[in-house]
BAKOL-135715 format. One line per field, with one value per residue (C-alpha): residue number from 1; x, z, y. Coordinates in nm, 3 decimals, decimal comma, always signed. Example, Ala and Ser with C-alpha at 12.3 -4.5 7.8 and 13.67 -1.06 7.14 Angstrom:
REM BAKOL-135715
nr <- c(1_2)
u <- c(+1,230_+1,367)
w <- c(+0,780_+0,714)
v <- c(-0,450_-0,106)
END
This chain:
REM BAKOL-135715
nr <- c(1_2_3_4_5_6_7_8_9_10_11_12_13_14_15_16_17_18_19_20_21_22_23_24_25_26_27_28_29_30_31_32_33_34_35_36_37_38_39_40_41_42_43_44_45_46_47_48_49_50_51_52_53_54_55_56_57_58_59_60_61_62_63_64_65_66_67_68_69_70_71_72_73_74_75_76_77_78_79_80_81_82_83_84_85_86_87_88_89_90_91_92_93_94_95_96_97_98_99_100_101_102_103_104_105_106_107_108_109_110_111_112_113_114_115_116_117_118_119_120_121_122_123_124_125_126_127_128_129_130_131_132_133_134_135_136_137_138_139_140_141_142_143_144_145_146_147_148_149_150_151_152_153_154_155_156_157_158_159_160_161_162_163_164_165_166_167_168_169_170_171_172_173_174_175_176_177_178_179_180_181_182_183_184_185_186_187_188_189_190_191_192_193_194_195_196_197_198_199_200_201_202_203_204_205_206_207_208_209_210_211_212_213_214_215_216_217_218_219_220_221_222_223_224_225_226_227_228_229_230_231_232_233_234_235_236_237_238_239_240_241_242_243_244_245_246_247_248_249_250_251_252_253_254_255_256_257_258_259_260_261_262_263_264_265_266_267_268_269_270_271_272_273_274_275_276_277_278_279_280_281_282_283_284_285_286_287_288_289_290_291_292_293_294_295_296_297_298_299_300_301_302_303_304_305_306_307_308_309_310_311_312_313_314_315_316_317_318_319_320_321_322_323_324_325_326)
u <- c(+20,281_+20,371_+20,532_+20,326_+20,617_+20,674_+20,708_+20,416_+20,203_+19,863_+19,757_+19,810_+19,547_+19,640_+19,498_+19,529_+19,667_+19,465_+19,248_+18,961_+18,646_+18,464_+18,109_+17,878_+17,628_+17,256_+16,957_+16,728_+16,747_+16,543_+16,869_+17,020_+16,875_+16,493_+16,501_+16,621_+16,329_+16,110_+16,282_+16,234_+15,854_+15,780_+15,663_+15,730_+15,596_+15,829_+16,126_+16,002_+15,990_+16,333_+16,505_+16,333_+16,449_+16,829_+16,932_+17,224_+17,018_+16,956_+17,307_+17,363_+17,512_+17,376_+17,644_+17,384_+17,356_+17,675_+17,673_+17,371_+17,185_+16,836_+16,770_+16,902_+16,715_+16,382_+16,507_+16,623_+16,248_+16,035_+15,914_+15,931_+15,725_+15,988_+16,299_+16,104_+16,060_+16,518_+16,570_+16,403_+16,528_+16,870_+16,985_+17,317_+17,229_+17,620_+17,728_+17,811_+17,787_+18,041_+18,049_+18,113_+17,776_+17,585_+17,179_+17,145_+17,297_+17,118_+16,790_+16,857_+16,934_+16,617_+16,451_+16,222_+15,978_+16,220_+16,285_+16,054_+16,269_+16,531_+16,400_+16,326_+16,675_+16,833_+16,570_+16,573_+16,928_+17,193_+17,442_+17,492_+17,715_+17,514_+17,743_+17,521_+17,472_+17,118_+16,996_+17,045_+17,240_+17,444_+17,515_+17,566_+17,808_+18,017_+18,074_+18,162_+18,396_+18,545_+18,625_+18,788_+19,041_+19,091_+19,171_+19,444_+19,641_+19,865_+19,921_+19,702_+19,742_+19,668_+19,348_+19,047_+18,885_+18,495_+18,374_+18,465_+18,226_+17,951_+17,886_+17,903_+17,669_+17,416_+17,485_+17,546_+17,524_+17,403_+17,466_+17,878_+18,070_+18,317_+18,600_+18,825_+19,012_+19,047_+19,313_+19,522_+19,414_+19,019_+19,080_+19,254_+18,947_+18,650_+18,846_+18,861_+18,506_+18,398_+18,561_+18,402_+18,033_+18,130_+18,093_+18,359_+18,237_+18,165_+18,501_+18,666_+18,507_+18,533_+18,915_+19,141_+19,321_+19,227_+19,602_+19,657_+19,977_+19,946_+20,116_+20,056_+20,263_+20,173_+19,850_+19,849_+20,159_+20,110_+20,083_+19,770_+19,652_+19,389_+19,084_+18,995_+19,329_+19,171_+18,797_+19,027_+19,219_+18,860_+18,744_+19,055_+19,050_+18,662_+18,768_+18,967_+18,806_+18,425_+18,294_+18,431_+18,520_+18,861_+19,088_+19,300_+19,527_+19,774_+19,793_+20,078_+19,952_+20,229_+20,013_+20,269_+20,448_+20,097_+20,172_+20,016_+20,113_+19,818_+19,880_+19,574_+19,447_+19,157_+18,997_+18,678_+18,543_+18,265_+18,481_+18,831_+19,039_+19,279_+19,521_+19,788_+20,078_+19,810_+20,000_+19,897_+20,129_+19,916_+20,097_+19,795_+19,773_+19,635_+19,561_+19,342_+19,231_+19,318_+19,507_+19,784_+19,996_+19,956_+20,174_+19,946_+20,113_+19,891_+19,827_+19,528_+19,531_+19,294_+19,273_+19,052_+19,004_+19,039_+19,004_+19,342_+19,334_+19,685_+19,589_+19,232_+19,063_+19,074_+19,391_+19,559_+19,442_+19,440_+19,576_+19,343_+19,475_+19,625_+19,333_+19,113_+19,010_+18,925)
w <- c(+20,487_+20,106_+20,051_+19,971_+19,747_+19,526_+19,142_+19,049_+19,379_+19,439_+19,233_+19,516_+19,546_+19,481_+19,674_+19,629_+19,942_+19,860_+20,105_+20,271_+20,218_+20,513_+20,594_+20,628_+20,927_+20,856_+21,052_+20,756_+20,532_+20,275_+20,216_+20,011_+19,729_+19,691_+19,680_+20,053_+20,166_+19,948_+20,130_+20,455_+20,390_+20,233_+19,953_+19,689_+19,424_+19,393_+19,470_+19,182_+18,978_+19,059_+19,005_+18,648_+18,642_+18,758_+18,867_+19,014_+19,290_+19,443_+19,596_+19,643_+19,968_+20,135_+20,184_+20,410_+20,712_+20,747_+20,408_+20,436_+20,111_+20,055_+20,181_+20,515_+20,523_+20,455_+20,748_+20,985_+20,931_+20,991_+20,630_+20,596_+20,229_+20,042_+20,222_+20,066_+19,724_+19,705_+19,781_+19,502_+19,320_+19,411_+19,701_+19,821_+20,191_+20,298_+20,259_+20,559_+20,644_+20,737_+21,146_+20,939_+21,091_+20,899_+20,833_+21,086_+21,337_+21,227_+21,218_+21,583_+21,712_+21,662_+21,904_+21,934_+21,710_+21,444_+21,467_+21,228_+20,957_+21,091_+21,099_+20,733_+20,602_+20,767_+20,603_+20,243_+20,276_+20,319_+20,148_+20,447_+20,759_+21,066_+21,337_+21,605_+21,892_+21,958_+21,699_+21,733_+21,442_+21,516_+21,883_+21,691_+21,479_+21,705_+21,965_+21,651_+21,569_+21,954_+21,938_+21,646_+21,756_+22,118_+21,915_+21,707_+22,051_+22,216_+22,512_+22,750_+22,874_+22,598_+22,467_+22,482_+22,807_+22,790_+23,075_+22,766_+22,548_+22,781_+22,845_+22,483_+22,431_+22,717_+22,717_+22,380_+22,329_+22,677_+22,941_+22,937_+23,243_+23,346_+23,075_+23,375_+23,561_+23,353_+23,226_+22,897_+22,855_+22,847_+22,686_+22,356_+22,324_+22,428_+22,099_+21,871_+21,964_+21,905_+21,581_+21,454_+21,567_+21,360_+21,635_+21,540_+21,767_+22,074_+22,073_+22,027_+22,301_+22,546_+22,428_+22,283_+22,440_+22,361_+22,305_+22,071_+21,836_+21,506_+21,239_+20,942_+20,701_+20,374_+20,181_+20,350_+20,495_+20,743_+21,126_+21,271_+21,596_+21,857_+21,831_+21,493_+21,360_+21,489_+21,296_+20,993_+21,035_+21,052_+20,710_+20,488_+20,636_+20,586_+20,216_+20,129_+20,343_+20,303_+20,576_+20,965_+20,930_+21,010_+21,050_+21,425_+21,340_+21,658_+21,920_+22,215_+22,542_+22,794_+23,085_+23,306_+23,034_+22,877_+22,510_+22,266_+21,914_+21,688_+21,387_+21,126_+20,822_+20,576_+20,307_+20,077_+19,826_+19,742_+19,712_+19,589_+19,847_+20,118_+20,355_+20,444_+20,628_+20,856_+21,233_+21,465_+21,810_+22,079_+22,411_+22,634_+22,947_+23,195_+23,486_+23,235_+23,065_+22,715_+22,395_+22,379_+22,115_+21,765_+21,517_+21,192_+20,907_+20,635_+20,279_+20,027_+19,747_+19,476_+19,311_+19,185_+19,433_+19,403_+19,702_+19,854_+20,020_+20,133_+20,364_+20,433_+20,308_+20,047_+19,853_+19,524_+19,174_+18,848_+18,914_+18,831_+18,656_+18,787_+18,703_+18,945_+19,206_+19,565)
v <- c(+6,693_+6,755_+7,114_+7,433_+7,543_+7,212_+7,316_+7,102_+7,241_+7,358_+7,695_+7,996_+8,210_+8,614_+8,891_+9,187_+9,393_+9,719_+9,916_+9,773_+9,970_+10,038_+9,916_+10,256_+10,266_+10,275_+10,338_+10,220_+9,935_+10,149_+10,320_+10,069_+9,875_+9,848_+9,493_+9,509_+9,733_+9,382_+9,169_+9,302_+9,358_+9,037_+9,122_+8,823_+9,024_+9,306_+9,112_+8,914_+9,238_+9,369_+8,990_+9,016_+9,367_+9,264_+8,923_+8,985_+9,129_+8,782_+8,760_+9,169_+9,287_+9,585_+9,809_+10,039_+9,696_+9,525_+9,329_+9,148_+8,997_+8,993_+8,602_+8,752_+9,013_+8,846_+8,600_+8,843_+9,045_+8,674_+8,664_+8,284_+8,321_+8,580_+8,390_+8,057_+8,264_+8,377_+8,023_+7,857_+8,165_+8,027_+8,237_+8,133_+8,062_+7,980_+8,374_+8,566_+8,948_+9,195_+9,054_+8,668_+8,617_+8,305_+8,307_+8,122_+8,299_+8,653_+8,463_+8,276_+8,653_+8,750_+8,527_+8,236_+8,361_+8,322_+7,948_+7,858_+8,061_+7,871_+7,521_+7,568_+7,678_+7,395_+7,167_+7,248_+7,370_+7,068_+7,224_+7,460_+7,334_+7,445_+7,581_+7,742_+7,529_+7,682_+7,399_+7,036_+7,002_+7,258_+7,095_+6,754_+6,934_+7,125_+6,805_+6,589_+6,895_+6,917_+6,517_+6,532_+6,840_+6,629_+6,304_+6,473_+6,620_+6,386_+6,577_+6,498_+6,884_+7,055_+6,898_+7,093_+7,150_+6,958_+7,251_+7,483_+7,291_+7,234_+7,610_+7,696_+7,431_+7,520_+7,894_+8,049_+8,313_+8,485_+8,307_+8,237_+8,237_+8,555_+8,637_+8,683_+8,452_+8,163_+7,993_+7,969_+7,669_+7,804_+8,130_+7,950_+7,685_+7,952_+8,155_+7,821_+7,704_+8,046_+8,078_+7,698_+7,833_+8,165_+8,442_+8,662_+8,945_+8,798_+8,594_+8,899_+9,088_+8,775_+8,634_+8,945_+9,222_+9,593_+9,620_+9,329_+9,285_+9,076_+8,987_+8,793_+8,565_+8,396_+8,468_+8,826_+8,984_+9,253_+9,365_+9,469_+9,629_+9,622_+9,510_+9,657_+9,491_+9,103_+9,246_+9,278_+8,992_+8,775_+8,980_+8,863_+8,542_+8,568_+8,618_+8,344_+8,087_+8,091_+7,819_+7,751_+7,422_+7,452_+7,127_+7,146_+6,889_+7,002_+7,175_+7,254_+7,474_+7,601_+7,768_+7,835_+8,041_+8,175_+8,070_+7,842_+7,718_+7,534_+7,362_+7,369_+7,265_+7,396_+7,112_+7,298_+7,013_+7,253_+7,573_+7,386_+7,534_+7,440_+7,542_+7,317_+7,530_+7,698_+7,753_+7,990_+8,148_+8,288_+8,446_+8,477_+8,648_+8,412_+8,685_+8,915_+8,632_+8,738_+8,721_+8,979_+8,876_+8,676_+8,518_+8,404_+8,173_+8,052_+7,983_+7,895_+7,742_+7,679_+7,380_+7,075_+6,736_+6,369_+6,112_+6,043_+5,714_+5,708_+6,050_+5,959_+6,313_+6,509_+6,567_+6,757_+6,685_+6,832_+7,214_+7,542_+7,793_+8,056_+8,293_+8,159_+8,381_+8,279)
END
């Protein structure tokens, strides 16, 4: 793998380690901007109005419901004709809220009713990667996903589990087996598959200890706690990284000793980013069925893309400059 650090390397991308401002609970959308309260009624005509009014309402987050914009919230509410309206508008469909929740997965929430909404993002939408296995692309996409991870693991041992798979596949979200009394094995894949469909939430409820110890190296350095220390965790990475197609490249399971170590990789053509020192520690205990302890190494880096033959994906071109911004 070529070095992270070489003198002629990949433009890092800078954060800024500053406070993280904290999402405020609403009972109304109405609280926030009008063009929320539009959205939500489906009514093309004033959303029309404010857009003239301000454009950069089309991609505004609601501060007042966990970061949502106003193509989710037409979504979420059923109103097929206003969520038509922000995406001719140019809506960008491939943000995610607070929770790292997609569209998709705020629209499937909301039962069957909704599918229609649904069935017409993914259509006129191919720019976004569906994730959630309650759509047929989304199953297509997460098996295609689970061979690839098995095919790069030697060790017969440590490749994914297919049982793991099949329940996510058949069961998401509601009807998963017991969180207890599995093995290491199934913990670490239920958290990765998890993670690749972009349920932040329920893999943390289902896969982390209340009394979880973290700490991160390389784009952000720091130790975290709990399971408000893994929601924050999942937000900066959730900054940095804006999709869940994350690259397994390795991965070495120990169940008898409860630890795992994963080696991974992060290639963004659309988004110019990557991560190619990404290597996670887990020490999980197998009898509670969760993840106590986590070591976190990885870096991003900005940059432009050419074909790489030699590698076979994506690799380094022409270097940003070090002004761009993740």
């Amino acid at each position: 793998m070529p070095s992270t650090l070489q003198r002629n390397g990949p433009t890092p991308v800078i954060v800024k380690h500053g406070g993280q401002k904290t999402t405020k609970e609403s009972e109304a959308i109405e609280d926030c901007d009008p063009i929320f309260a539009a959205a939500k009624a489906g009514n093309v005509d004033d959303i029309r109005d404010l857009l003239s009014d301000d454009p950069g309402r089309l991609d505004m987050r609601c501060a007042e419901c966990h970061g949502i914009t106003p193509i989710m919230a037409a979504a979420i509410a059923n109103k097929q004709e206003a969520v038509e309206f922000l995406s001719t508008a140019g809506a960008d469909v491939t943000l995610r809220d607070a929770n790292s929740y997609t569209i998709l997965k705020l629209v499937l929430d909301q039962g069957e009713s909704h599918a229609g909404v649904a069935e017409w993002i993914v259509a006129h939408h191919p720019e976004l990667i569906v994730t959630d296995p309650r759509l047929p692309a989304g199953k297509d996409w997460l098996r295609a996903q689970f061979a690839m991870m098995a095919a790069h693991i030697e060790e017969e041992a440590s490749k994914p589990p297919k049982e793991v798979l099949e329940y996510l596949l058949d069961g998401y979200p509601a009807k998963l087996p017991a969180d207890t009394g599995r093995t290491v094995s199934e913990v670490y894949w239920e958290h990765i598959l998890l993670r690749y469909i972009g349920d932040i939430p329920l893999d943390i409820a289902r896969n982390y200890s209340k009394d979880l110890k973290m700490a991160f190296v390389g784009t952000f350095d720091r130790i975290l706690y709990k399971h408000e220390g893994i929601q924050e965790s999942a937000r900066l990475l959730n900054s940095v990284l804006p999709t869940t197609q994350y690259d397994i490249i390795g991965t070495h399971v120990v169940p008898q000793q409860g630890w795992v170590t994963e080696r991974w990789e992060y290639h963004d053509k659309i988004h110019n980013l990557q991560v190619l020192d990404g290597i996670d520690t887990f020490l999980i205990d197998a009898n509670a069925g969760k993840i106590e302890v986590m070591l976190i190494n990885y870096n991003v880096y900005k940059m432009e893309w050419v074909d790489d033959p030699e590698k076979g994906k994506p690799g380094p071109g022409k270097i940003c400059p070090p002004s761009a911004k993740a």
